[in-house]
N, CA, C and O atoms as CSV, one atom per row, in Angstrom:
chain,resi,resn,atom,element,x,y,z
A,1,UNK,N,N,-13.354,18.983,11.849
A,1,UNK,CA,C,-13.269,17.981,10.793
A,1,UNK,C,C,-14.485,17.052,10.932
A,1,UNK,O,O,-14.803,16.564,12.017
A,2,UNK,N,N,-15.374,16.751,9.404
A,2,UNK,CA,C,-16.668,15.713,9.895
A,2,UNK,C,C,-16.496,14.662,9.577
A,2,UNK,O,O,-15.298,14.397,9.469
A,3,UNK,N,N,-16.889,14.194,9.445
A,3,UNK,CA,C,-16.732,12.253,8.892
A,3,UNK,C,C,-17.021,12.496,7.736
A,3,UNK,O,O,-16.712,11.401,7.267
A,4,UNK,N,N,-17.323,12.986,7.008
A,4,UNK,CA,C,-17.121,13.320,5.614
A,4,UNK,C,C,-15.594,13.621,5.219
A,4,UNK,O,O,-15.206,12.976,4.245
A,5,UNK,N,N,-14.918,14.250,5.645
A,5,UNK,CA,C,-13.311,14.900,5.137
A,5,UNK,C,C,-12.666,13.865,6.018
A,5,UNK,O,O,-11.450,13.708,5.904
A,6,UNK,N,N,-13.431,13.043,6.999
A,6,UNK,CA,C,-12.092,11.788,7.563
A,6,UNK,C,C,-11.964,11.124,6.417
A,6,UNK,O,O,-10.814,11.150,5.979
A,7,UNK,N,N,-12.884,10.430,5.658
A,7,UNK,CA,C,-13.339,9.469,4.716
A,7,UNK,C,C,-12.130,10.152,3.451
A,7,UNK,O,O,-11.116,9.724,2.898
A,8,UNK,N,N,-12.610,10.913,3.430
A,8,UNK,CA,C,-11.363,11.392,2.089
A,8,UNK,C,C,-10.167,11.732,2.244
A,8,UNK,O,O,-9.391,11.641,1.293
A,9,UNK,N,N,-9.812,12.133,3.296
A,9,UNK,CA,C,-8.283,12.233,3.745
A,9,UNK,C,C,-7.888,11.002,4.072
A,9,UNK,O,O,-6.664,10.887,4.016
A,10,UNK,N,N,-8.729,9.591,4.540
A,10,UNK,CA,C,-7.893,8.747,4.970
A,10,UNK,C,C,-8.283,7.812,3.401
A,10,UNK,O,O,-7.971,6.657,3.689
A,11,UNK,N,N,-8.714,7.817,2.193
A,11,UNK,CA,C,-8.875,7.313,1.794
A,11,UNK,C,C,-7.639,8.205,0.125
A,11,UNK,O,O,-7.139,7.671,-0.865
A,12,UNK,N,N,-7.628,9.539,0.579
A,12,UNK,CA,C,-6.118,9.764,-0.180
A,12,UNK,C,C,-5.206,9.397,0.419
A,12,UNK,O,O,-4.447,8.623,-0.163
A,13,UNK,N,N,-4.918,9.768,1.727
A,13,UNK,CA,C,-3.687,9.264,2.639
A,13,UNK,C,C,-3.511,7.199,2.048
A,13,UNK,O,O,-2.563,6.805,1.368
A,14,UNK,N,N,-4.588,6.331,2.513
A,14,UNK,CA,C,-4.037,5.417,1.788
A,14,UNK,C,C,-3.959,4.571,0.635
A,14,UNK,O,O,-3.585,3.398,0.608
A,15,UNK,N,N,-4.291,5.174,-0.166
A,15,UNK,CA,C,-3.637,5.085,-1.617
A,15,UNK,C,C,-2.345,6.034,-1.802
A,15,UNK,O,O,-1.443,5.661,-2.552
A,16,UNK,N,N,-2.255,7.321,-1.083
A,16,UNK,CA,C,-0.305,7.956,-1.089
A,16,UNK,C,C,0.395,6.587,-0.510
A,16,UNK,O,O,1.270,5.994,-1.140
A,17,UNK,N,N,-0.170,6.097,0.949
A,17,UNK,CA,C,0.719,5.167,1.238
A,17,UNK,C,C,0.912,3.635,0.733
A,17,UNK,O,O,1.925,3.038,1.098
A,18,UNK,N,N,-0.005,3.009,-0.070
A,18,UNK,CA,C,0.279,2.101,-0.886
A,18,UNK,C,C,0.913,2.584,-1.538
A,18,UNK,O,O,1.981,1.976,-1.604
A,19,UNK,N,N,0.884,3.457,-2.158
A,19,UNK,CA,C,2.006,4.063,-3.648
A,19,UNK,C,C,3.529,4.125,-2.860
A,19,UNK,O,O,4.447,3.391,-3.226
A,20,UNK,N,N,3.626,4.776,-2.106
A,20,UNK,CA,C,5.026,4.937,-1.249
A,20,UNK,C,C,5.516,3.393,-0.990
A,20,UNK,O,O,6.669,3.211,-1.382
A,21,UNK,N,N,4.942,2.345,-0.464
A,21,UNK,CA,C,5.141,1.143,-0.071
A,21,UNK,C,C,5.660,0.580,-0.958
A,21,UNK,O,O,6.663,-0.097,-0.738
A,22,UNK,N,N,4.969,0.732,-2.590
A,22,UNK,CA,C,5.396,0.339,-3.856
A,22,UNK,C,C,7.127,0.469,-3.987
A,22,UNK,O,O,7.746,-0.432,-4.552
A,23,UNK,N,N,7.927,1.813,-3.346
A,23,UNK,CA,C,9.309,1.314,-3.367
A,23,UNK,C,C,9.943,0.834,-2.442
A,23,UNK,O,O,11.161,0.911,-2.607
A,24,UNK,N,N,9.474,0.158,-1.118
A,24,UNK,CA,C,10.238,-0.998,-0.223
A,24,UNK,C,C,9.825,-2.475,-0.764
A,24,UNK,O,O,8.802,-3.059,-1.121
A,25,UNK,N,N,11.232,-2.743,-0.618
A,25,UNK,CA,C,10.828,-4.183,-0.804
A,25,UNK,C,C,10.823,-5.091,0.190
A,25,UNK,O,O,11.541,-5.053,1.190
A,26,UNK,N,N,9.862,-6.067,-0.130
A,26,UNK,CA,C,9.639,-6.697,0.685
A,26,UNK,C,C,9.747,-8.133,0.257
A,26,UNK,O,O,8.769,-8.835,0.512
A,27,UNK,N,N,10.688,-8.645,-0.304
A,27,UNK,CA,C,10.968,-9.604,-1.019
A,27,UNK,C,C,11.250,-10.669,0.009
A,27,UNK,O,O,12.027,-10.231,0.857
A,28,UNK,N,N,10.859,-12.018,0.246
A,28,UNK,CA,C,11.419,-12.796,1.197
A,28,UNK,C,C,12.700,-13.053,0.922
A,28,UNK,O,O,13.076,-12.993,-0.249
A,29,UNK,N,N,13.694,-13.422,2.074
A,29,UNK,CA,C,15.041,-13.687,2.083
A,29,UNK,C,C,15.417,-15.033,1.107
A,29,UNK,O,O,16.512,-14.979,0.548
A,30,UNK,N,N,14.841,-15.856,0.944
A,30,UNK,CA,C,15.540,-16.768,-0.466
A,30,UNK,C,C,14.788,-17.148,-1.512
A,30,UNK,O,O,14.762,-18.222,-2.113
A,31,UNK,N,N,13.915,-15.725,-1.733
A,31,UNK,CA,C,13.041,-15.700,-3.294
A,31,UNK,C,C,14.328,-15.660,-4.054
A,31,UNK,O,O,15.191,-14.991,-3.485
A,32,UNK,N,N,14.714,-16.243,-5.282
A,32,UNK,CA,C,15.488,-16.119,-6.583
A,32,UNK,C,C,14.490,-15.615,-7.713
A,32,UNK,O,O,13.628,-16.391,-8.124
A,33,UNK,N,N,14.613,-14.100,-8.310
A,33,UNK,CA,C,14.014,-14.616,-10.213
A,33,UNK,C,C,12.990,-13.440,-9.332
A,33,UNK,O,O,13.174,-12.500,-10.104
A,34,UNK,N,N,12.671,-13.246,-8.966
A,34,UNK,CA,C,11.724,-11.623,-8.665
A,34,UNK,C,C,11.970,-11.265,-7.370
A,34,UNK,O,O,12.430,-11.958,-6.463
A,35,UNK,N,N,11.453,-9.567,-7.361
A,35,UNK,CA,C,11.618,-8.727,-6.458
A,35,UNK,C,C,10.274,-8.212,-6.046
A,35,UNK,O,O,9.524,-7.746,-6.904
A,36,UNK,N,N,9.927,-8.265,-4.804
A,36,UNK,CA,C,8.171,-8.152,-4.577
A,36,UNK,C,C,8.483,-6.481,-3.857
A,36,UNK,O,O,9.438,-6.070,-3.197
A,37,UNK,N,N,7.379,-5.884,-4.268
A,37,UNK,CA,C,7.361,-4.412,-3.580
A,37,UNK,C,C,5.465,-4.622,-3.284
A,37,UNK,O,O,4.553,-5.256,-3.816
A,38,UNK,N,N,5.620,-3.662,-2.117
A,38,UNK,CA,C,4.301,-3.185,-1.432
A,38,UNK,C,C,4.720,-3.982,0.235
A,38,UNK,O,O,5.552,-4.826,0.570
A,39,UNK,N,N,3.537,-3.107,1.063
A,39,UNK,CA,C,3.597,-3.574,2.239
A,39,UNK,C,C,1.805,-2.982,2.744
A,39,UNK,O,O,1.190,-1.921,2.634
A,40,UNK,N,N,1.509,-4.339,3.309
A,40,UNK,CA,C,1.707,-5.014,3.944
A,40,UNK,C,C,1.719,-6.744,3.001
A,40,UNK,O,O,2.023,-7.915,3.230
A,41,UNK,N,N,1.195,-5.934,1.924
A,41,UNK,CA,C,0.765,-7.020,0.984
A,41,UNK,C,C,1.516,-7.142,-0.385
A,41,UNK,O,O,0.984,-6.341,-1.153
A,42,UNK,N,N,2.395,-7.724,-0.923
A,42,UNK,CA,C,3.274,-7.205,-2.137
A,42,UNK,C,C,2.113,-7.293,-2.989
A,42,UNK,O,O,1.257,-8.167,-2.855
A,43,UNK,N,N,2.080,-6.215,-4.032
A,43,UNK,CA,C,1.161,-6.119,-5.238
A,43,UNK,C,C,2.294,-5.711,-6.075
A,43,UNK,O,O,1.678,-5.247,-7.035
A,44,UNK,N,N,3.269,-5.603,-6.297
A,44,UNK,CA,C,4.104,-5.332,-7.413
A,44,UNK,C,C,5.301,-6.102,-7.777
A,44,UNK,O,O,6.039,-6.014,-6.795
A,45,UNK,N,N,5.934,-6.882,-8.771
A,45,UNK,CA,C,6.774,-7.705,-8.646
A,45,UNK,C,C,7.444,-7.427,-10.161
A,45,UNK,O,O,6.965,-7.175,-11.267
A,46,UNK,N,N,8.586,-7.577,-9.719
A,46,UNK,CA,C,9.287,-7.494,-11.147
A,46,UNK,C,C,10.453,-8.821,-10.688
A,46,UNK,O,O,11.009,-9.259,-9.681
A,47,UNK,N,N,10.343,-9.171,-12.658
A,47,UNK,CA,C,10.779,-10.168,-12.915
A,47,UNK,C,C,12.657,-10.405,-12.681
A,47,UNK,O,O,13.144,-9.543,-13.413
A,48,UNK,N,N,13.213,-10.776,-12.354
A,48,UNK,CA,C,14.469,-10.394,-12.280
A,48,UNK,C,C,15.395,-11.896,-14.114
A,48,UNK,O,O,16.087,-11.619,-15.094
A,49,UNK,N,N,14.893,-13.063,-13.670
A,49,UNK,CA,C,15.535,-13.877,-14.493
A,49,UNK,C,C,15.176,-13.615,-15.747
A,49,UNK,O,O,16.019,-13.636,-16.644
A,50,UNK,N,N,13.796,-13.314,-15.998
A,50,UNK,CA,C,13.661,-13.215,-17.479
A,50,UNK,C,C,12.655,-12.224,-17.796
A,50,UNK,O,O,11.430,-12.336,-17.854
A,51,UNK,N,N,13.708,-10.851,-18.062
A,51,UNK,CA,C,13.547,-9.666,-17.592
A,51,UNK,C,C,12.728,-8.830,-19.404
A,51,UNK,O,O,12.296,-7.722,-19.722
A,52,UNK,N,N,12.956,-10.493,-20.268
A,52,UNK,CA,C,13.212,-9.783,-21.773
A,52,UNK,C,C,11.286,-9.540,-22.317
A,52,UNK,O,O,10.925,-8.955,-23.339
A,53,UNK,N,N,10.192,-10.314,-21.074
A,53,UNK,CA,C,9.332,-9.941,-21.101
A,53,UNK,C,C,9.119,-8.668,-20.343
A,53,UNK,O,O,10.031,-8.072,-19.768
A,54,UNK,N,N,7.710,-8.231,-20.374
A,54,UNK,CA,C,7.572,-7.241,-19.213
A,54,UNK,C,C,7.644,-7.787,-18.129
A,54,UNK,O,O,6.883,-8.663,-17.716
A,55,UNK,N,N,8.615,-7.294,-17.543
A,55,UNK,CA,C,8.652,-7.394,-15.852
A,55,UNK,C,C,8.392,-7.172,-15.482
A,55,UNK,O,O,8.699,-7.653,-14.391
A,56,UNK,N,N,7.775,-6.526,-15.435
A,56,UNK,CA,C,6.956,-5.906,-13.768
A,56,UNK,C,C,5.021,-6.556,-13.911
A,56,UNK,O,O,4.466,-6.640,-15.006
A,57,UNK,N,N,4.481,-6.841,-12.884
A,57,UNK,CA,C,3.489,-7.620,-12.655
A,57,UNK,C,C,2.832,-6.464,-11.602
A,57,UNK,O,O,3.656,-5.707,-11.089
A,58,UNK,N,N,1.298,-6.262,-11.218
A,58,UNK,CA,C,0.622,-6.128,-10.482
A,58,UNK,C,C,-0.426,-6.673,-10.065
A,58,UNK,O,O,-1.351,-6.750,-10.874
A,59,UNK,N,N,-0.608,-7.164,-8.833
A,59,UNK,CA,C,-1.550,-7.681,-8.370
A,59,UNK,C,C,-2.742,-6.829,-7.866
A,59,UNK,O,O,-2.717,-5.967,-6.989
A,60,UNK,N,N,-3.589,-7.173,-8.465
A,60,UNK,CA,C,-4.731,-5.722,-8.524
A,60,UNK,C,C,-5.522,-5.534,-6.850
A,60,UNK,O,O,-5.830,-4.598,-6.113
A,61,UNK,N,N,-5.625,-7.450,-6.826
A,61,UNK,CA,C,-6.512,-7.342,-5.654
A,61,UNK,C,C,-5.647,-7.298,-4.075
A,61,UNK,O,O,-6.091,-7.033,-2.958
A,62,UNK,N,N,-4.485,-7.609,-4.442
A,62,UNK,CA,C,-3.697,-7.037,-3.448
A,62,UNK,C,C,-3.392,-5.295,-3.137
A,62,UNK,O,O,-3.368,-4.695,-2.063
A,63,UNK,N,N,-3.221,-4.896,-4.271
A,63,UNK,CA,C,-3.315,-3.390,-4.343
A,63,UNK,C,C,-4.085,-2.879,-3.674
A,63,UNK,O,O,-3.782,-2.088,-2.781
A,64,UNK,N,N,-5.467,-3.289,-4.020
A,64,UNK,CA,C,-6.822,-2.940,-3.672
A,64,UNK,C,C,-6.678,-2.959,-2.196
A,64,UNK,O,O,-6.704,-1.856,-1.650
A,65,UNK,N,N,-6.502,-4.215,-1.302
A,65,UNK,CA,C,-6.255,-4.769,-0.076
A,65,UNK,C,C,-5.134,-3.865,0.985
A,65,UNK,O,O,-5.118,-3.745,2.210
A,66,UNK,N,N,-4.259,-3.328,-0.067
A,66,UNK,CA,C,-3.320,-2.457,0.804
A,66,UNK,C,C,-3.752,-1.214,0.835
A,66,UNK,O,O,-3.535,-0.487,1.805
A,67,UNK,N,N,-4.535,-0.754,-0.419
A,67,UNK,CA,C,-5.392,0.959,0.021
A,67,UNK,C,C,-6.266,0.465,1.056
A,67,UNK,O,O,-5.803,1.043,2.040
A,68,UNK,N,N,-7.170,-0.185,1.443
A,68,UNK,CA,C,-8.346,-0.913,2.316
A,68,UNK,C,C,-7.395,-0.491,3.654
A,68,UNK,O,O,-7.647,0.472,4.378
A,69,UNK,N,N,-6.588,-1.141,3.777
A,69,UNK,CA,C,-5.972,-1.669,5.202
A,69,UNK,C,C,-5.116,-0.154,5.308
A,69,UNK,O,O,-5.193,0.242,6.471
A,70,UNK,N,N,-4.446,0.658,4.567
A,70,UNK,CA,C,-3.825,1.734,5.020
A,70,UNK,C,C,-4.477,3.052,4.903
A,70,UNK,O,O,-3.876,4.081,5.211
A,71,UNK,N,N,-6.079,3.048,4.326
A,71,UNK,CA,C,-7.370,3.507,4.545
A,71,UNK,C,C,-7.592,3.545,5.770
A,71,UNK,O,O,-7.695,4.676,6.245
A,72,UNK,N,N,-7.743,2.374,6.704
A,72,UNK,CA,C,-8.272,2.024,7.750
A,72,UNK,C,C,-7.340,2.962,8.968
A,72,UNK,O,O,-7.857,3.677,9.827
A,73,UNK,N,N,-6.273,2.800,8.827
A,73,UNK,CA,C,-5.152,2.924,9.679
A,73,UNK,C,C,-4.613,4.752,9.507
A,73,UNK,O,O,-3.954,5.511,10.216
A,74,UNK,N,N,-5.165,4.848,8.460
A,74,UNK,CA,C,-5.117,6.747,8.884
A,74,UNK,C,C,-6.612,6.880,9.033
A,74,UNK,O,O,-6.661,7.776,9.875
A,75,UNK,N,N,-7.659,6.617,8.803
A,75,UNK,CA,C,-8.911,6.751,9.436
A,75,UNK,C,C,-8.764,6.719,10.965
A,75,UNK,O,O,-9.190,7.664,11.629
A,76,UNK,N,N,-8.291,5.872,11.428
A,76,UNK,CA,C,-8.143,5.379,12.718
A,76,UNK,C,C,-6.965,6.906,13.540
A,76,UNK,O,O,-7.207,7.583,14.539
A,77,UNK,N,N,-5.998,6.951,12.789
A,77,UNK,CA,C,-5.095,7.927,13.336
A,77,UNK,C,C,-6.244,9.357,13.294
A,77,UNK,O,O,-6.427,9.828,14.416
A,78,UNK,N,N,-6.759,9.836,12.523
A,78,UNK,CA,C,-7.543,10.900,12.471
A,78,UNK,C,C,-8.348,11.084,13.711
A,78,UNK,O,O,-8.103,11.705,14.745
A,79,UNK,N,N,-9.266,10.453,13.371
A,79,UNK,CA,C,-10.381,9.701,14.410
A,79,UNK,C,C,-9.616,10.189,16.039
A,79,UNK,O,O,-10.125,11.058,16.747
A,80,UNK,N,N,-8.604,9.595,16.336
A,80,UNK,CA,C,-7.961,10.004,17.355
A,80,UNK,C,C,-7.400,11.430,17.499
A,80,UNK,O,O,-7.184,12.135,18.484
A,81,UNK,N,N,-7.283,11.561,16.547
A,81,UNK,CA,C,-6.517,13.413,16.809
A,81,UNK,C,C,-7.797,14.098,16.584
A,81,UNK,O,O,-7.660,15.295,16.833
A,82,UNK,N,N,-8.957,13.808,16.220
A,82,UNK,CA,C,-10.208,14.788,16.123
A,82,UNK,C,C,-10.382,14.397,17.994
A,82,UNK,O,O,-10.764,15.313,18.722
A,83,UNK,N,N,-10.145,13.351,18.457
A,83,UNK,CA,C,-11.062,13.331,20.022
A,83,UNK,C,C,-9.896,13.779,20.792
A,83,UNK,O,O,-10.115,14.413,21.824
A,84,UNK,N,N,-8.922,13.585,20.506
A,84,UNK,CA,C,-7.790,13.934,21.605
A,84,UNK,C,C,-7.873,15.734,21.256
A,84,UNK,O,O,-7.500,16.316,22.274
A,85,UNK,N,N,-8.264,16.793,20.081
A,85,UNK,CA,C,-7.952,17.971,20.011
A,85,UNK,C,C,-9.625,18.361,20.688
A,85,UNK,O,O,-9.782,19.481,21.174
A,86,UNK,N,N,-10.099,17.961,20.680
A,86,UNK,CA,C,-11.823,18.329,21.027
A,86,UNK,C,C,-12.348,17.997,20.429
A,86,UNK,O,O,-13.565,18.159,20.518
């Protein structure tokens, strides 16, 4: 594997795992009136009280911030299984 195919496997791997994150929530314990999804960073929120607009919200640059950071973190896992296999 070269640093070319790390770069793209860890850079599909995290955008799959922002997308996956998108259904835990991570709502703090006494938010009222929305429901926050994503991890580590919520980028998705839907409205719960006044639901008769569009509800659901994305935060772009948080989005952005959670592919970055779960980019990093299968880069990093790779990286290790390329030196630990030879």
């Amino acid at each position: 594997m070269n640093a070319k195919s790390i770069v793209i496997f860890s850079v599909v791997g995290g955008v799959l795992i922002t997308i996956l994150t998108g259904l835990v929530s991570s709502t703090p314990p006494m938010l009222v009136g929305a429901m926050w999804y994503g991890y580590p960073l919520a980028w998705l929120f839907r409205l719960v009280l006044a639901p008769e607009y569009f509800p659901w919200r994305v935060d772009v640059t948080a989005l952005l911030l959670d592919i970055v950071a779960w980019s990093v973190v299968v880069a990093v896992v790779l990286f290790v299984v390329k030196k630990m296999s030879g």
